[in-house]
C-alpha positions in Angstrom: -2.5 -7.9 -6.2 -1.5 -8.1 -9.7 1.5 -10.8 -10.6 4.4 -9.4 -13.2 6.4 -12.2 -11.8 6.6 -15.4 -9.8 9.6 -16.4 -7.5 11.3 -19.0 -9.8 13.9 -19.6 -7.4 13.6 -22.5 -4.8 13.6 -20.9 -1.1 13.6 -24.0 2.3 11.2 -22.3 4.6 12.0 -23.6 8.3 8.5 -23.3 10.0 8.9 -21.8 13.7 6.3 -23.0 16.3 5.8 -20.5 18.8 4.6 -22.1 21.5 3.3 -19.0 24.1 0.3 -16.9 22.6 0.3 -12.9 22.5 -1.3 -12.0 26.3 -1.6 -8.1 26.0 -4.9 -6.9 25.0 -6.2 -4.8 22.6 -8.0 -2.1 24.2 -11.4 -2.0 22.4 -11.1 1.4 20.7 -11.2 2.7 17.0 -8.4 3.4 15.4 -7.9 6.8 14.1 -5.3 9.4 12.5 -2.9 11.5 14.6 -0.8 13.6 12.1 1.2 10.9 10.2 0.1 8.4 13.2 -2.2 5.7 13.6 -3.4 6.0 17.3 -6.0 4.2 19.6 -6.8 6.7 22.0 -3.5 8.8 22.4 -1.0 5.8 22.2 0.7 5.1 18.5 -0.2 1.6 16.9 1.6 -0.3 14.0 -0.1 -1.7 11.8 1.4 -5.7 12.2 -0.1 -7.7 9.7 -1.0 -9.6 6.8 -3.6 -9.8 3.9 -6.3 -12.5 3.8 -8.0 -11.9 0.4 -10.6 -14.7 0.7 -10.9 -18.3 1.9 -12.8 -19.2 -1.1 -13.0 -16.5 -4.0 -16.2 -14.4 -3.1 -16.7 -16.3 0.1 -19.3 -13.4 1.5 -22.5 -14.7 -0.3 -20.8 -17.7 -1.5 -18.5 -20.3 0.3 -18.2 -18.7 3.6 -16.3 -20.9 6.0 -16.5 -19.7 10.2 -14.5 -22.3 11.1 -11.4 -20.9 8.3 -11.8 -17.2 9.4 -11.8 -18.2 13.2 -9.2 -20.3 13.6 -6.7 -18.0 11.0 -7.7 -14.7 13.0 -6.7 -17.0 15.9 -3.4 -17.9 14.2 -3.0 -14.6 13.3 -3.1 -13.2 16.6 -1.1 -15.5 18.0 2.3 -14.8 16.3 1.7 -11.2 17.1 0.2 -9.9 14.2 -3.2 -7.0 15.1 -4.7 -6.4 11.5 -5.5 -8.2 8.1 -6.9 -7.0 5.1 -9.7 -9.1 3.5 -11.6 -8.4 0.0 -15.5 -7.9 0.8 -15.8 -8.8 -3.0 -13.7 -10.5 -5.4 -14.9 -9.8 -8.7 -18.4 -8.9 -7.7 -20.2 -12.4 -9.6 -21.9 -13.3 -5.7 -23.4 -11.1 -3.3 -24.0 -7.7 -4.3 -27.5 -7.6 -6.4 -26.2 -5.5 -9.9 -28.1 -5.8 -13.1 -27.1 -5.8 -16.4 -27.1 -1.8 -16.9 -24.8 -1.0 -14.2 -27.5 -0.8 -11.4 -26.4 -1.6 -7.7 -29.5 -2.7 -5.4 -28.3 -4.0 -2.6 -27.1 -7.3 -1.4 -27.9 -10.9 -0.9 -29.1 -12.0 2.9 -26.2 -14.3 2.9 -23.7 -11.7 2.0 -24.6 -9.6 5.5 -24.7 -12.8 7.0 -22.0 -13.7 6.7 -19.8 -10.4 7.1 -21.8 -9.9 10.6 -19.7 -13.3 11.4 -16.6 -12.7 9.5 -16.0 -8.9 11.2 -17.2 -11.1 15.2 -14.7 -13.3 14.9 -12.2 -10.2 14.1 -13.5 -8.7 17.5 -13.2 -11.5 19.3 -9.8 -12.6 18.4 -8.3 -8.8 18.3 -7.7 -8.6 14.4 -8.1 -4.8 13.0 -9.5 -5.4 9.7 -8.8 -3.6 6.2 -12.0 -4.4 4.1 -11.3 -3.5 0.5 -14.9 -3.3 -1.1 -13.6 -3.6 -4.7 -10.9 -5.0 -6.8 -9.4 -4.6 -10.8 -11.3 -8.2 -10.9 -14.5 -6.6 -11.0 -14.0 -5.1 -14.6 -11.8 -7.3 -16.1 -13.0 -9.7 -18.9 -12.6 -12.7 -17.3 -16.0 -13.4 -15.2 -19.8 -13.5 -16.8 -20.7 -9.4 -15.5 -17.4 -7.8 -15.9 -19.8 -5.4 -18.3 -21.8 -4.5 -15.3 -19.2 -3.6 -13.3 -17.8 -1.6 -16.0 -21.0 0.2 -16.6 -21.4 1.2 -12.8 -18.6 2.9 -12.6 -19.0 4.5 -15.9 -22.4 6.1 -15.1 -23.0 8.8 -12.0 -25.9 7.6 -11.6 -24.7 3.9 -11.1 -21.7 4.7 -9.0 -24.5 6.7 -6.9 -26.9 3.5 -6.3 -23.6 1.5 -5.3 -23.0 4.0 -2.5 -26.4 4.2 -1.3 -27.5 1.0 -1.4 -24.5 -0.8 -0.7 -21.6 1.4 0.2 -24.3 3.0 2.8 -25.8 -0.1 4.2 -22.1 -1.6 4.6 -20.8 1.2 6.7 -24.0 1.7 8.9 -24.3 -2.2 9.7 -20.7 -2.5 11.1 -19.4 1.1 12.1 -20.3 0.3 15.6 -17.4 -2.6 15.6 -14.0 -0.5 15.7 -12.4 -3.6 14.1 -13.2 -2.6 10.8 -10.4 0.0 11.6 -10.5 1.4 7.6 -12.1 0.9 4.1 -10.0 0.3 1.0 -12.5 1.3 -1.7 -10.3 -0.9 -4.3 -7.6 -3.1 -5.2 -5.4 -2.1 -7.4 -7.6 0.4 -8.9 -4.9 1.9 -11.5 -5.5 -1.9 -13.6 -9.3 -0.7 -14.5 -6.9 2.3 -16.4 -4.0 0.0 -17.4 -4.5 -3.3 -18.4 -5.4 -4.3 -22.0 -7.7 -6.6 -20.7 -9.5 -4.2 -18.9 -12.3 -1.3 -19.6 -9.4 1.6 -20.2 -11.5 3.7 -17.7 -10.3 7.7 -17.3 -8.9 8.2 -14.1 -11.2 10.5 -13.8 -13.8 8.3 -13.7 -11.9 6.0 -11.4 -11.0 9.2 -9.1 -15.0 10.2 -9.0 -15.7 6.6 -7.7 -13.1 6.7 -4.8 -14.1 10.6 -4.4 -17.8 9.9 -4.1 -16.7 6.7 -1.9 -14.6 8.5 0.3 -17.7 11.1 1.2 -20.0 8.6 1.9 -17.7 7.1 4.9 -16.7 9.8 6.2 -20.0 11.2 6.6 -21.5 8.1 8.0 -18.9 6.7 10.1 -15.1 7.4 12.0 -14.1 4.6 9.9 -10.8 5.4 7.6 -10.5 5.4 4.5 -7.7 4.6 1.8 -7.3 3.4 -1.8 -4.7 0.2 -2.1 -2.9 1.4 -5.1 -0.9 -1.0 -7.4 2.5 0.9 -7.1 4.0 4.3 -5.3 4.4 5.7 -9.1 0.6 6.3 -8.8 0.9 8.0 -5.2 3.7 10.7 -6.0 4.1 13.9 -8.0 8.0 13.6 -8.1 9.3 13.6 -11.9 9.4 10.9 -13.5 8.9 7.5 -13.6 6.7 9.1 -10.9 3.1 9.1 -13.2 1.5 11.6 -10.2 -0.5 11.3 -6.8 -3.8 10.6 -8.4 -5.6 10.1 -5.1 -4.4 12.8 -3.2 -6.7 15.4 -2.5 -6.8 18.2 -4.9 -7.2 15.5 -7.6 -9.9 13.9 -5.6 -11.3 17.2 -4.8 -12.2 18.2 -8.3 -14.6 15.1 -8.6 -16.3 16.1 -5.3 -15.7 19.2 -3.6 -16.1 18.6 -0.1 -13.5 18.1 2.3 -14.7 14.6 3.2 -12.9 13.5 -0.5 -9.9 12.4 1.0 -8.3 9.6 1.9 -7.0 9.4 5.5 -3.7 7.9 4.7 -1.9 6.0 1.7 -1.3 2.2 1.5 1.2 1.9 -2.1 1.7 -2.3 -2.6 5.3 -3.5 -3.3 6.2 -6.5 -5.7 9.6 -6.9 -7.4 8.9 -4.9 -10.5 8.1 -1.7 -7.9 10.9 -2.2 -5.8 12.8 -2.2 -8.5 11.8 0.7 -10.6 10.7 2.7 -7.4 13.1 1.9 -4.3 12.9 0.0 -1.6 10.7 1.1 1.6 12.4 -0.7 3.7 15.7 -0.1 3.3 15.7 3.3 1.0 12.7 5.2 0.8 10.3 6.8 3.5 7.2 8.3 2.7 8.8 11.7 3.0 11.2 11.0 -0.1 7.7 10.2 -2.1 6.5 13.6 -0.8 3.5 11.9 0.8 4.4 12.8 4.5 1.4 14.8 5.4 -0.8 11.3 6.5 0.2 8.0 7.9 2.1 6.1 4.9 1.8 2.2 5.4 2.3 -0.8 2.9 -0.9 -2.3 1.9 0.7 -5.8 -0.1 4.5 -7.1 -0.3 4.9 -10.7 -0.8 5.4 -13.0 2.6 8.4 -14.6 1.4 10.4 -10.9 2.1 11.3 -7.8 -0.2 12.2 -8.7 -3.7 13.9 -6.8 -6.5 12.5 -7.8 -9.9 16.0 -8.4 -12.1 15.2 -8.5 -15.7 15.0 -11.9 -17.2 16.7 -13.0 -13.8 14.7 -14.7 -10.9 13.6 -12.0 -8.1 16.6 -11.6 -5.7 15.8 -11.0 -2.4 17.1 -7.6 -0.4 15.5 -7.9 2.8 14.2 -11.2 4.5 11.1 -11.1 5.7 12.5 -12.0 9.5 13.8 -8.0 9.6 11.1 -6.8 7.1 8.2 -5.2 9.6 11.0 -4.0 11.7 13.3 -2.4 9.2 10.1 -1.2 7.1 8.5 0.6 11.0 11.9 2.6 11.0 12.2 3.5 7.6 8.7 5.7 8.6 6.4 3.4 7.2 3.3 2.9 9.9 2.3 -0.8 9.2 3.2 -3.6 6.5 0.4 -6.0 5.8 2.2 -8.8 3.8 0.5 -11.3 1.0 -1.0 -13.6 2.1 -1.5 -15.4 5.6 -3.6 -18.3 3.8 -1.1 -18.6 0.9 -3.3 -17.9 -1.9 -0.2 -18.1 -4.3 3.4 -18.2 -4.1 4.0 -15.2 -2.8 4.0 -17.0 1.1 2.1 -17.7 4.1 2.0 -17.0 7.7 4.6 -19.9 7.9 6.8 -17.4 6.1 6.2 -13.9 7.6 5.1 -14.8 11.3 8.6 -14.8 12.0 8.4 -11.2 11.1 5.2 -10.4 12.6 6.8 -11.5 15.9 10.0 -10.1 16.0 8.2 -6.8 15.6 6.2 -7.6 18.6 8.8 -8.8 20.5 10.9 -5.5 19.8 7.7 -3.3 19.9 4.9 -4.9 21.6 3.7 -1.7 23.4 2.7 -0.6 19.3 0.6 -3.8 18.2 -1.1 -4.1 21.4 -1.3 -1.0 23.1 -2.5 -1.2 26.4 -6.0 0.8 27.6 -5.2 4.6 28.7 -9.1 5.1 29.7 
């Protein structure tokens, strides 16, 4: 996530206590790609959730809490909700072992640690997890080793000791558990291009990263993979604003020829400032009007609080509250909304605000979140 603007405007947020848990059960099956569905076995499945970014910034390696990620995964679950998505790494200063030229070797015992934990507790309470392995943090100047960062993706020979000896290890420690249903190999990844305050990487360095990344899971693992990208204008080729679908995969492709350079289906984020100068998924746009139609399209980040037009020098109006958000956003096309945050990181909302959401979709749908076992 990236803040252009914060709601100014004062919003009374009625908490609902739901006071029956979720009882249908997950079957215990990977997730995987059926045209433009998501499907466990050969039933469709919505993706019903939220974002969890951290507990405590870098909290694999650093401040990991069980008793946090157990009893919100709990939470989660209970207000209907089947998947969050969770940064493996903030801005890379704990757990993964890089040196000052760029070089990745490995990771810190308490980093596995406590991912093994992090991705039982997701088993065991039913929550299909996103784990996005890198973020815009990483290379921006505002941490001791942004330079590192910086450096590894710069160099082939960097970004190739990050995929073997962490990307590699990652994937072939937890493939086995289908609730690490996809891989987002970056946050916001367009920033590292964008932002002032950033290294100004090409894109095609930034494409040869998530091309390389992509490879590697797909040859090691069923898991999916997908690229969170800041804004739709990165994800189409339409004229403009539209800047061009720079992770689709003939632009992918030409980093890395093989067919595993792909990603299995897009994930676009949605503040103000996109709705806005983009349209509105919910209520306007479907992944076929952003020509992107040939995968599952789902939305990767929209703040918890509802959808939001950014209004020049005006607070954010809201256009669709979050109560009809999943629903409306499901029959616009969209396979899954994962809102920001659950843990209310900032003021974009909590699961106070969007479980009403998450549960009306599973009251209308609940044969999608939790489909039952067709063994």
């Amino acid at each position: 996530m990236k803040i252009f603007s914060l709601l100014s405007n004062t919003l009374i947020i009625i908490p609902l206590i739901f006071t029956s848990c979720v009882s249908d059960q997950l079957p215990s099956q990977r997730i995987k790609v059926d045209g433009t569905r998501f499907v466990v076995g050969n039933k469709e499945i919505i993706m019903n959730g939220v974002n969890t970014p951290w507990d405590k910034w870098n909290d694999f390696g650093g401040k990991y809490d069980h008793d946090f990620w157990d009893k919100e995964f709990a939470k989660i679950h209970e207000v209907g909700g089947n998947c969050s998505r969770i940064w493996i790494s903030c801005d890379g200063e704990v757990g993964i072992n890089i040196d000052s030229t760029g070089f990745v070797s490995g990771a810190t015992e308490a980093h596995w640690k406590n991912l093994e934990d992090m991705f039982s507790l997701a088993q065991t309470h039913q929550i299909y997890i996103m784990a996005t392995m890198l973020s815009f943090d990483h290379t921006k100047s505002s941490h001791p080793n942004f330079m590192r960062w910086r450096k590894m993706i710069d160099n082939p020979d960097n970004v190739k000791s990050y995929l073997e000896n962490y990307v590699t290890p990652f994937v072939e420690k937890f493939k086995d558990n289908p609730y690490l249903w996809s891989i987002d190999a970056c946050n916001e990844i367009e920033w590292v291009n964008q932002d002032q305050d950033n290294a100004k990487m090409s894109w095609e360095k930034l494409q040869y990263l998530v091309a390389n990344m992509a490879v590697v899971v797909h040859q090691k693992s069923d898991i999916l993979f997908t690229l969170g990208s800041a804004a739709i204008k990165w994800n189409c080729d339409l004229p403009k604003p539209f800047e061009g679908n720079y992770w689709n995969d003939k632009n992918l492709q030409k980093q890395n020829p093989s067919s595993l350079a792909r990603l299995d289906f897009y994930s676009p984020h949605y503040y103000g400032w996109v709705v806005q100068s983009f349209g509105n998924f919910c209520a306007e746009k479907t992944p076929d009007d952003y020509a992107i139609n040939d995968r599952p399209c789902m939305v990767g980040e929209n703040p918890a609080l509802g959808i939001f037009i950014q209004i020049p020098q005006q607070p954010d109006s809201l256009v669709v509250p979050i109560e009809d958000a999943f629903i409306k956003s499901y029959e616009n096309g969209w396979k899954g909304l994962m809102v920001w945050t659950s843990n209310g990181v900032d003021r974009f909302g909590s699961l106070t605000d969007c479980g009403p959401g998450l549960k009306a979709f599973h009251e209308k749908y609940p044969e999608l979140i939790f489909p039952k076992s067709n063994k």
